[in-house]
Biopython code that builds the backbone (N, CA, C, O; Angstrom):
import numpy as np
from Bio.PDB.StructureBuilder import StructureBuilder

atoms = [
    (1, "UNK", "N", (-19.274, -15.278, 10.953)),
    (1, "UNK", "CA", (-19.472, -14.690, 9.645)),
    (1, "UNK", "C", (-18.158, -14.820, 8.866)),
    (1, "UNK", "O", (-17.123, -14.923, 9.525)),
    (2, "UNK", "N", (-18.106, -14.824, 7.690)),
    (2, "UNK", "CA", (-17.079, -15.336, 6.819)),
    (2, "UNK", "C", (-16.835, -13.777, 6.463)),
    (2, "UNK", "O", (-17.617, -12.828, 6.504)),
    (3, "UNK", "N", (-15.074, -13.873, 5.994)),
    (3, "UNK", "CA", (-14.832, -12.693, 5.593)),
    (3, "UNK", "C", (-15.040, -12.141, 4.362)),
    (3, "UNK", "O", (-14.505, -11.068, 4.080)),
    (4, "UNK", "N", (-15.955, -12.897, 3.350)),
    (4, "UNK", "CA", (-16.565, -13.350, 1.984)),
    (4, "UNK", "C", (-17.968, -11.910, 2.523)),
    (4, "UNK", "O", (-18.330, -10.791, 2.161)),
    (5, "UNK", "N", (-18.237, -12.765, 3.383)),
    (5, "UNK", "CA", (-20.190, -11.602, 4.216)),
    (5, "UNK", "C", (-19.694, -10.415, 4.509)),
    (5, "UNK", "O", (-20.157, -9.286, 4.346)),
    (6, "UNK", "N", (-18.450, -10.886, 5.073)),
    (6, "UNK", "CA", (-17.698, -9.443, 5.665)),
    (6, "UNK", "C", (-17.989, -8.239, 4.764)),
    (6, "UNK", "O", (-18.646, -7.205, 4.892)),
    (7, "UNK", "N", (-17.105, -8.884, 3.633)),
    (7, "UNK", "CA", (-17.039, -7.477, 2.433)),
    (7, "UNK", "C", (-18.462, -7.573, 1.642)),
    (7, "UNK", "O", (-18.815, -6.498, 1.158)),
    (8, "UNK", "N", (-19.245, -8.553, 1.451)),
    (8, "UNK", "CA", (-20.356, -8.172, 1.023)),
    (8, "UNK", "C", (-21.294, -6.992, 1.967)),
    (8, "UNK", "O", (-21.644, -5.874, 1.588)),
    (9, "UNK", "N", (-21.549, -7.626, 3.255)),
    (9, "UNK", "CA", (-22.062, -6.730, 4.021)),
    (9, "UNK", "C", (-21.447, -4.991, 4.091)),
    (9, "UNK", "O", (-21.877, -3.849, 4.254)),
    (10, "UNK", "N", (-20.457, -5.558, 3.902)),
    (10, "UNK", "CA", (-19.920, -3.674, 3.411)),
    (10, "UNK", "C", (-20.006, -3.401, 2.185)),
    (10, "UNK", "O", (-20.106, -2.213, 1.880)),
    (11, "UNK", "N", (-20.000, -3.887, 1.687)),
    (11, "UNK", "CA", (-20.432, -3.393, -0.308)),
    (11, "UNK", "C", (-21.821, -3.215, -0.247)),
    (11, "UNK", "O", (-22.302, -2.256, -0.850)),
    (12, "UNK", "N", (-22.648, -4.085, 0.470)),
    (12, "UNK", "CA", (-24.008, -4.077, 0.784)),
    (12, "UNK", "C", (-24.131, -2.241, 1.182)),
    (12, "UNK", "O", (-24.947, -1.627, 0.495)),
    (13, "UNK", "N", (-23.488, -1.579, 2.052)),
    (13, "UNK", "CA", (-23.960, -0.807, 2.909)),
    (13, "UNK", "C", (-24.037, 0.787, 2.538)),
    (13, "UNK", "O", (-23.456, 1.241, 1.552)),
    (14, "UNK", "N", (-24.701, 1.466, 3.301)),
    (14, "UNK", "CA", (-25.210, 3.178, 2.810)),
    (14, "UNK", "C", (-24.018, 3.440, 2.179)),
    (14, "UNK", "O", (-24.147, 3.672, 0.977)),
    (15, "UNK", "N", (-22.609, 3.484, 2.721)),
    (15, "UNK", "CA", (-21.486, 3.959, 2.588)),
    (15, "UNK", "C", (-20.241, 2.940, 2.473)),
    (15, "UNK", "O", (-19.224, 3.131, 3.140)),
    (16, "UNK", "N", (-20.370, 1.884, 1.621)),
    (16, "UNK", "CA", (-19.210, 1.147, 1.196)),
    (16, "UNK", "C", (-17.757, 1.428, 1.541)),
    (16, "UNK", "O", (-17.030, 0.713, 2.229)),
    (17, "UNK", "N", (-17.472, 2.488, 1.005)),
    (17, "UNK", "CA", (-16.085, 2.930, 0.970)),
    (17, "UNK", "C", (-15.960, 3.119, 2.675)),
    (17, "UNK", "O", (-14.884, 2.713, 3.113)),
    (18, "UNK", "N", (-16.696, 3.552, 3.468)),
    (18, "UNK", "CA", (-16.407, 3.531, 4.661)),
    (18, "UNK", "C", (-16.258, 2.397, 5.029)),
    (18, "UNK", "O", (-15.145, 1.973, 5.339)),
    (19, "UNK", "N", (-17.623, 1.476, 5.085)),
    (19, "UNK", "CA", (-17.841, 0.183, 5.918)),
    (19, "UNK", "C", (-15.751, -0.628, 5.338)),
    (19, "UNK", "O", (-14.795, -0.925, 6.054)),
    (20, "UNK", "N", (-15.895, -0.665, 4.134)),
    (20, "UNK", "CA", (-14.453, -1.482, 4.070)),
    (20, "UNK", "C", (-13.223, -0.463, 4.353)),
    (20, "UNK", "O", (-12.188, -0.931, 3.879)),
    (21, "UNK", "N", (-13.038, 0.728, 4.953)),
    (21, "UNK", "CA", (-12.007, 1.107, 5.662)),
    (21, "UNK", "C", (-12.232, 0.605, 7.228)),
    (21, "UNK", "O", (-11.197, 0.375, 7.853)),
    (22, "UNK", "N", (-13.291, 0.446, 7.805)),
    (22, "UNK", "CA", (-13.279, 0.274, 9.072)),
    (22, "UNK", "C", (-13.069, -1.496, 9.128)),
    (22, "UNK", "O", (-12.547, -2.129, 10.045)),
    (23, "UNK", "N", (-13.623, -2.014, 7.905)),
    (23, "UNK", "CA", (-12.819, -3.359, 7.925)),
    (23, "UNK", "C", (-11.775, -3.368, 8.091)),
    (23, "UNK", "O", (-11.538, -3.967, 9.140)),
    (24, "UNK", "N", (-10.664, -2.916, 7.485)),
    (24, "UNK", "CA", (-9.441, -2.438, 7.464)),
    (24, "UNK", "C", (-9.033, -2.505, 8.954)),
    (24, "UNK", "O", (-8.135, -3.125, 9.523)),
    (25, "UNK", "N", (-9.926, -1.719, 9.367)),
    (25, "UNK", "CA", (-9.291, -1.329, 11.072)),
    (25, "UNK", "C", (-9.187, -2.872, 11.877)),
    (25, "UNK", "O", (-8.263, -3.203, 12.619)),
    (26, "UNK", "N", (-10.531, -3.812, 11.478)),
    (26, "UNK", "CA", (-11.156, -4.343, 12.306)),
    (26, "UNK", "C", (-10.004, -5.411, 11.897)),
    (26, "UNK", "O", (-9.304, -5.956, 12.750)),
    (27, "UNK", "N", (-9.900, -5.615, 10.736)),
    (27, "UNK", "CA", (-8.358, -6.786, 10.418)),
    (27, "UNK", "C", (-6.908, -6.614, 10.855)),
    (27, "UNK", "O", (-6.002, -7.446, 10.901)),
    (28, "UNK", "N", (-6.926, -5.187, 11.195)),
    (28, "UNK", "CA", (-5.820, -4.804, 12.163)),
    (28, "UNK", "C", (-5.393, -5.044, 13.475)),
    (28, "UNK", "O", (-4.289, -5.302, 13.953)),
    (29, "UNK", "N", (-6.880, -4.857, 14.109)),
    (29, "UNK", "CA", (-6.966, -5.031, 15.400)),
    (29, "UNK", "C", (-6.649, -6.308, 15.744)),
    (29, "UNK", "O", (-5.794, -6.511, 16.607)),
    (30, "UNK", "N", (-7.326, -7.375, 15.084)),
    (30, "UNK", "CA", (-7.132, -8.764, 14.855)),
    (30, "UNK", "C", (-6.150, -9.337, 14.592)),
    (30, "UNK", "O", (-6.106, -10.564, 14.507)),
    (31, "UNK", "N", (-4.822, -8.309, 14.345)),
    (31, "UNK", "CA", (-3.468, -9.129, 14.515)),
    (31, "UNK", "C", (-3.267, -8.920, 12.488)),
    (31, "UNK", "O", (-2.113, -9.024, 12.072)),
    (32, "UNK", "N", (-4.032, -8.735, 11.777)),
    (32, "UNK", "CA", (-3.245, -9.058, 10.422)),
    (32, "UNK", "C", (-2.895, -7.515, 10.363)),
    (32, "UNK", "O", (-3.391, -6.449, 10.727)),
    (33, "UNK", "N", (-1.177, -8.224, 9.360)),
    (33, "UNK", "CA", (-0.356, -6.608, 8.809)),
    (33, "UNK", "C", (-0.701, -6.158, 7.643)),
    (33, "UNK", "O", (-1.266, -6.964, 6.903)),
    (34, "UNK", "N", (-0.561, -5.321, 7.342)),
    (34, "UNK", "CA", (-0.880, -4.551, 6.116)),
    (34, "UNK", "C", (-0.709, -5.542, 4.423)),
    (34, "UNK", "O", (-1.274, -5.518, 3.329)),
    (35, "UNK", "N", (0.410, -6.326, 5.072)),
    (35, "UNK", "CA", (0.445, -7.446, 3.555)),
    (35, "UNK", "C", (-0.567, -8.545, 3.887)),
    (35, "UNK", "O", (-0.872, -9.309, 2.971)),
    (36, "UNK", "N", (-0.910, -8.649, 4.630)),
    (36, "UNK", "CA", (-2.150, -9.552, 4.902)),
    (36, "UNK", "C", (-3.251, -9.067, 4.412)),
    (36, "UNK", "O", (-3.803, -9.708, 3.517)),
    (37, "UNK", "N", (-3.913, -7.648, 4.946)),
    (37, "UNK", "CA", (-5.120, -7.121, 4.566)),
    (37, "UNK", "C", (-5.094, -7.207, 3.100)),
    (37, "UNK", "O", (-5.950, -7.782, 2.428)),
    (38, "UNK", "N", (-3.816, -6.458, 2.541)),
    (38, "UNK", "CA", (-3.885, -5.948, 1.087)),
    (38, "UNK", "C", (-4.038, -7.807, 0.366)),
    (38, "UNK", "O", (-4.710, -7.903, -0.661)),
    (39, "UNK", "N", (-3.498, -8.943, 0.868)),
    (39, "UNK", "CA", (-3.872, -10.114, 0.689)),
    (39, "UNK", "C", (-4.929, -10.247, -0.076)),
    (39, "UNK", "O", (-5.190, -10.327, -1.276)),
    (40, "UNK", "N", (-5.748, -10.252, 1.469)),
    (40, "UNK", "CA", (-7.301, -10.556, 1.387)),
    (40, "UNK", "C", (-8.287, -9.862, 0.908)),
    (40, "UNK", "O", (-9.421, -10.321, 0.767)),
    (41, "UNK", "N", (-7.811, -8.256, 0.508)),
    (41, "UNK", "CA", (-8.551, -7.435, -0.334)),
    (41, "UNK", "C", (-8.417, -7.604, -1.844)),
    (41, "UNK", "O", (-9.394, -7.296, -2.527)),
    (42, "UNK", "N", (-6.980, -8.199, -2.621)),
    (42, "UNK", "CA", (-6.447, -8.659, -3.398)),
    (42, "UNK", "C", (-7.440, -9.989, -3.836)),
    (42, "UNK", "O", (-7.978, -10.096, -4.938)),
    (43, "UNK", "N", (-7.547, -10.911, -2.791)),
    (43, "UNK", "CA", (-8.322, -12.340, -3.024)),
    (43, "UNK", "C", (-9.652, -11.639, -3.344)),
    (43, "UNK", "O", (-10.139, -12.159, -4.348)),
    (44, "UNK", "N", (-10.545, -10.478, -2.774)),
    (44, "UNK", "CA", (-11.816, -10.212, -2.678)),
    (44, "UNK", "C", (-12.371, -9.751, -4.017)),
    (44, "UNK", "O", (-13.340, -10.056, -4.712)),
    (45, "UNK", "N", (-11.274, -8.819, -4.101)),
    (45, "UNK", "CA", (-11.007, -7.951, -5.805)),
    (45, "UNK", "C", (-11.297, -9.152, -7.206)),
    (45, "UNK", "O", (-11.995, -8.963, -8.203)),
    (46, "UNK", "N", (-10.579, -10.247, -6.877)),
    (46, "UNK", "CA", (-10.643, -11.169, -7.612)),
    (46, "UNK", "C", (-11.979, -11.392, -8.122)),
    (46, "UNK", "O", (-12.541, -11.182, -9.197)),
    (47, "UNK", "N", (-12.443, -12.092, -6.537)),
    (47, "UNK", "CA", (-14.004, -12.968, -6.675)),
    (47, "UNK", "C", (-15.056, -11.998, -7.084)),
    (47, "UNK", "O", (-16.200, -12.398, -7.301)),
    (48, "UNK", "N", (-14.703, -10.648, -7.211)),
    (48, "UNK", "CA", (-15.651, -9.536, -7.257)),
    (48, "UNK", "C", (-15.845, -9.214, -9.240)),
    (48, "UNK", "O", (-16.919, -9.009, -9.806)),
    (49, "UNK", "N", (-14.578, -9.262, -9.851)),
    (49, "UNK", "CA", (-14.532, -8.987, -10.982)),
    (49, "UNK", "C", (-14.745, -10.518, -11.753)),
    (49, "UNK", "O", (-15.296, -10.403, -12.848)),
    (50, "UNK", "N", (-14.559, -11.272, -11.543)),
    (50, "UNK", "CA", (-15.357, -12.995, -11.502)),
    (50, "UNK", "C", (-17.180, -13.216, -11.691)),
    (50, "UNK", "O", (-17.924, -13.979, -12.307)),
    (51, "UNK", "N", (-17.322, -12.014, -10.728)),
    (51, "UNK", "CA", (-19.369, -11.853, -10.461)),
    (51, "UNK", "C", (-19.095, -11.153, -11.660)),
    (51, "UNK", "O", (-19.298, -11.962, -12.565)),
    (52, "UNK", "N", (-18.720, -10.012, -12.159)),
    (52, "UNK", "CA", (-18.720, -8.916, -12.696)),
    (52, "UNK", "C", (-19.237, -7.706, -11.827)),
    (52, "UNK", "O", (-20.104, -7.057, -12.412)),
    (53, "UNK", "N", (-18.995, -7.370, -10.899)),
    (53, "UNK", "CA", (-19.609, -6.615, -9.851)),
    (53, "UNK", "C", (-18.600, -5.630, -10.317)),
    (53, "UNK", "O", (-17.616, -5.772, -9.591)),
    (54, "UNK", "N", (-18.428, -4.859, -11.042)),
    (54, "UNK", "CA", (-17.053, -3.733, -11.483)),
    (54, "UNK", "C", (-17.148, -2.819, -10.334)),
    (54, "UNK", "O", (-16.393, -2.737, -9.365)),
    (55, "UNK", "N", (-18.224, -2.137, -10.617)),
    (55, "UNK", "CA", (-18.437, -0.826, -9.420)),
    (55, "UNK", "C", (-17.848, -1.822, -7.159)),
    (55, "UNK", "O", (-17.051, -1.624, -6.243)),
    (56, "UNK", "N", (-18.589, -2.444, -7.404)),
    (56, "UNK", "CA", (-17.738, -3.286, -5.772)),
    (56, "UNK", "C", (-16.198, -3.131, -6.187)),
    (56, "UNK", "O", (-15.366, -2.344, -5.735)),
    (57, "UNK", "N", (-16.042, -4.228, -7.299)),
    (57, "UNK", "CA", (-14.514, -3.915, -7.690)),
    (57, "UNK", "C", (-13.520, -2.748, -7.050)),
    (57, "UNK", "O", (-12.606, -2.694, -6.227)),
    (58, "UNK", "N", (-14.365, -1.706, -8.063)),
    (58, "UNK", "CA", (-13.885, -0.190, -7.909)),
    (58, "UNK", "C", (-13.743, 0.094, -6.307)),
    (58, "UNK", "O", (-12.733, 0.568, -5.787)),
    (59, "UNK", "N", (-14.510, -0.146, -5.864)),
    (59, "UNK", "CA", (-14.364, 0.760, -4.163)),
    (59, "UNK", "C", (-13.415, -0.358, -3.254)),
    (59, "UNK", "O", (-12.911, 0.026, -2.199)),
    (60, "UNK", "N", (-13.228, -1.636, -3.695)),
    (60, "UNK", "CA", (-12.198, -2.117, -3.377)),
    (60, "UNK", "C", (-10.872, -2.035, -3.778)),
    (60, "UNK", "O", (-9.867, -2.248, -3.100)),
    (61, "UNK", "N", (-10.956, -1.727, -4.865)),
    (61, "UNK", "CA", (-9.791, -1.007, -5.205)),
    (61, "UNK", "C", (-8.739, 0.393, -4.960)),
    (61, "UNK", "O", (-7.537, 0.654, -5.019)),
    (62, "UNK", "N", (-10.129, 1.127, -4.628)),
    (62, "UNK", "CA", (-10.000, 2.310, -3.474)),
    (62, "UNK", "C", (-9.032, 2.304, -2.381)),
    (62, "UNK", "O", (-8.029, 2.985, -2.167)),
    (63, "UNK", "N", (-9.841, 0.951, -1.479)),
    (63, "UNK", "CA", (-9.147, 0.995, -0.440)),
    (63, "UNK", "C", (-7.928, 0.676, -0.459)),
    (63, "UNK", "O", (-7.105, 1.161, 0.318)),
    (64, "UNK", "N", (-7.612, -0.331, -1.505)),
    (64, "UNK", "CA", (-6.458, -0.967, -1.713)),
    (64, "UNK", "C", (-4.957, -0.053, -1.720)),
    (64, "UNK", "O", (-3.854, -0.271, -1.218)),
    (65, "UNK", "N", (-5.573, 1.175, -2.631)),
    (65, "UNK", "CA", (-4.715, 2.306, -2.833)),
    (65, "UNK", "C", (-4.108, 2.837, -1.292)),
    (65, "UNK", "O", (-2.982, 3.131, -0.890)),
    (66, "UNK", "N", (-5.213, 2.802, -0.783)),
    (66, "UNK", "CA", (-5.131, 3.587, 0.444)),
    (66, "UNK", "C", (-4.196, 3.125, 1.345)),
    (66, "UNK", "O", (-3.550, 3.933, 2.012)),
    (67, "UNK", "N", (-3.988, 1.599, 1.488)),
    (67, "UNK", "CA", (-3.165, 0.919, 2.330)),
    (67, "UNK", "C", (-1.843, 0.777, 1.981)),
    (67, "UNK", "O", (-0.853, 0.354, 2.578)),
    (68, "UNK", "N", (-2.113, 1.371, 0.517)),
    (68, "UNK", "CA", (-1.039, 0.930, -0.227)),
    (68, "UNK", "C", (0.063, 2.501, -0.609)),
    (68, "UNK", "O", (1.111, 2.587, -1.249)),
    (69, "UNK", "N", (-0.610, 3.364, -0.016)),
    (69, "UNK", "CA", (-0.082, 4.877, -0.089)),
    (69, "UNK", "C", (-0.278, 5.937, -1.228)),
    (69, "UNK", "O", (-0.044, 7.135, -1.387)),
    (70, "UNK", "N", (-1.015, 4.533, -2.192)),
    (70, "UNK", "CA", (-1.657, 5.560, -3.577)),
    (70, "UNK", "C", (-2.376, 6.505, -3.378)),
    (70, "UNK", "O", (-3.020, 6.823, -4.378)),
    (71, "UNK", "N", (-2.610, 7.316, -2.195)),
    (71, "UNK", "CA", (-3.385, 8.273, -2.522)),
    (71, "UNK", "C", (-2.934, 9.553, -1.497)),
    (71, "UNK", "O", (-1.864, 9.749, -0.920)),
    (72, "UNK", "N", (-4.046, 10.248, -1.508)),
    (72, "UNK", "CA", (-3.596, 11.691, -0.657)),
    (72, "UNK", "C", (-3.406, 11.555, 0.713)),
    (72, "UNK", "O", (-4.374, 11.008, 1.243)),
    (73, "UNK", "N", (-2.279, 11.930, 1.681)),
    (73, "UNK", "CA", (-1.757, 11.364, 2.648)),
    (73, "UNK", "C", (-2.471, 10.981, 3.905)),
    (73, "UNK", "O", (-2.279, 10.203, 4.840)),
    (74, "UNK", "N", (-3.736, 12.201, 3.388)),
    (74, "UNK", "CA", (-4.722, 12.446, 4.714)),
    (74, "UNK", "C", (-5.630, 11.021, 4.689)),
    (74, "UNK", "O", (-6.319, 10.627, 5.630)),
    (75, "UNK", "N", (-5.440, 10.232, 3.170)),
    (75, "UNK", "CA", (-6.815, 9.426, 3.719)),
    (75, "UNK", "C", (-6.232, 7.525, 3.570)),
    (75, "UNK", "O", (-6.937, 6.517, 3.530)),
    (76, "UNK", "N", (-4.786, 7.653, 3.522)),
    (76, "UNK", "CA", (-3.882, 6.450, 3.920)),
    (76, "UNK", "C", (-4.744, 5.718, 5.357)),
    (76, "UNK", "O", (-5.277, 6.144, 6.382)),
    (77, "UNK", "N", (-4.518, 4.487, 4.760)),
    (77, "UNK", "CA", (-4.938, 3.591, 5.704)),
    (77, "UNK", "C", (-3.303, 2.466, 6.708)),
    (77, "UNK", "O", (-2.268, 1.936, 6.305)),
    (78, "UNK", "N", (-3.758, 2.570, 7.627)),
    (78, "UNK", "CA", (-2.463, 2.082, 8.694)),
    (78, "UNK", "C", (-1.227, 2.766, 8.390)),
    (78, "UNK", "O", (-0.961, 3.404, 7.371)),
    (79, "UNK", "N", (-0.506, 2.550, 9.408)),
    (79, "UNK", "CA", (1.356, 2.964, 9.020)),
    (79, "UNK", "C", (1.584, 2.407, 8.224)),
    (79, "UNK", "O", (0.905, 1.501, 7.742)),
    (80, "UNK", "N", (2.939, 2.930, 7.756)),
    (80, "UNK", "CA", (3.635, 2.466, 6.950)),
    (80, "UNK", "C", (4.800, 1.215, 7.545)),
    (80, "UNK", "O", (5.372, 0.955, 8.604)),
    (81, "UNK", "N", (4.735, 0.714, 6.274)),
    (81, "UNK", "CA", (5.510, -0.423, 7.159)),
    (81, "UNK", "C", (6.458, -1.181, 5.873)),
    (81, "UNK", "O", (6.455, -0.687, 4.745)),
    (82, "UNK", "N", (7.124, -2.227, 6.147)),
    (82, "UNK", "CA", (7.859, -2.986, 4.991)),
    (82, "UNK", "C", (6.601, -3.753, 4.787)),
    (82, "UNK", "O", (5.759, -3.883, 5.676)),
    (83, "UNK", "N", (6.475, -4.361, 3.353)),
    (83, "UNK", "CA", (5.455, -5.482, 2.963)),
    (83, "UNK", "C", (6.286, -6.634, 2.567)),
    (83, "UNK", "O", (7.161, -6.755, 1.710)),
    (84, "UNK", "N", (5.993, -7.098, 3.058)),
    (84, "UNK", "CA", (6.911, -8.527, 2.682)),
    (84, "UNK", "C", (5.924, -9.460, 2.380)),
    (84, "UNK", "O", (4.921, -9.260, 3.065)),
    (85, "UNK", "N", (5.818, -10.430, 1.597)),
    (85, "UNK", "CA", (5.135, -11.782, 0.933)),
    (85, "UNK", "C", (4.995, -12.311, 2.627)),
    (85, "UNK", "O", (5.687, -12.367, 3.644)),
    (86, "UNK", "N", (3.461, -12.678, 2.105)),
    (86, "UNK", "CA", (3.077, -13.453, 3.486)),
    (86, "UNK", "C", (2.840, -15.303, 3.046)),
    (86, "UNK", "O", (2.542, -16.113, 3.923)),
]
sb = StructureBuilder()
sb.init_structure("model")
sb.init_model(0)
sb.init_chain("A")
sb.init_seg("    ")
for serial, (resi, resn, name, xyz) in enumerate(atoms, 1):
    if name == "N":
        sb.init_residue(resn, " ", resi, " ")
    sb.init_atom(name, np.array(xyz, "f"), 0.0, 1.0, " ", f" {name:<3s}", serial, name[0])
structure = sb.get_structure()
């Protein structure tokens, strides 16, 4: 499955905002760092506002915050870490 289905299948799903935090996890596990994910959520964000899909947009953008420390501490996604250009 392409990581294109990936995030559709989670935008697809009951609970979006979940399904793409546990993506999150699942791109972790898999060896990519936090400037990687935010990467490929960055590339996704793109192709999403391209459809005009705003609302997908939006909950990708969500997460984005999250990895990224924009938000309330409790609902940060991975450690913190340096981001460096990948």
């Amino acid at each position: 499955m392409t990581l294109e289905n990936r995030f559709d299948n989670a935008l697809n799903s009951s609970n979006a905002l979940a399904a793409l935090r546990s993506l999150v996890g699942e791109l972790s596990t898999g060896g990519s760092n936090k400037a990687t994910i935010l990467k490929i959520f960055e590339q996704q964000r793109q192709r999403l506002r391209v459809a005009n899909r705003e609302s997908d947009e939006d909950i990708v953008m969500e997460v984005m915050d999250a990895l990224a420390g924009w938000c309330h501490p409790g609902a940060r996604l991975l450690p913190d870490e340096e981001l460096e250009e990948v």
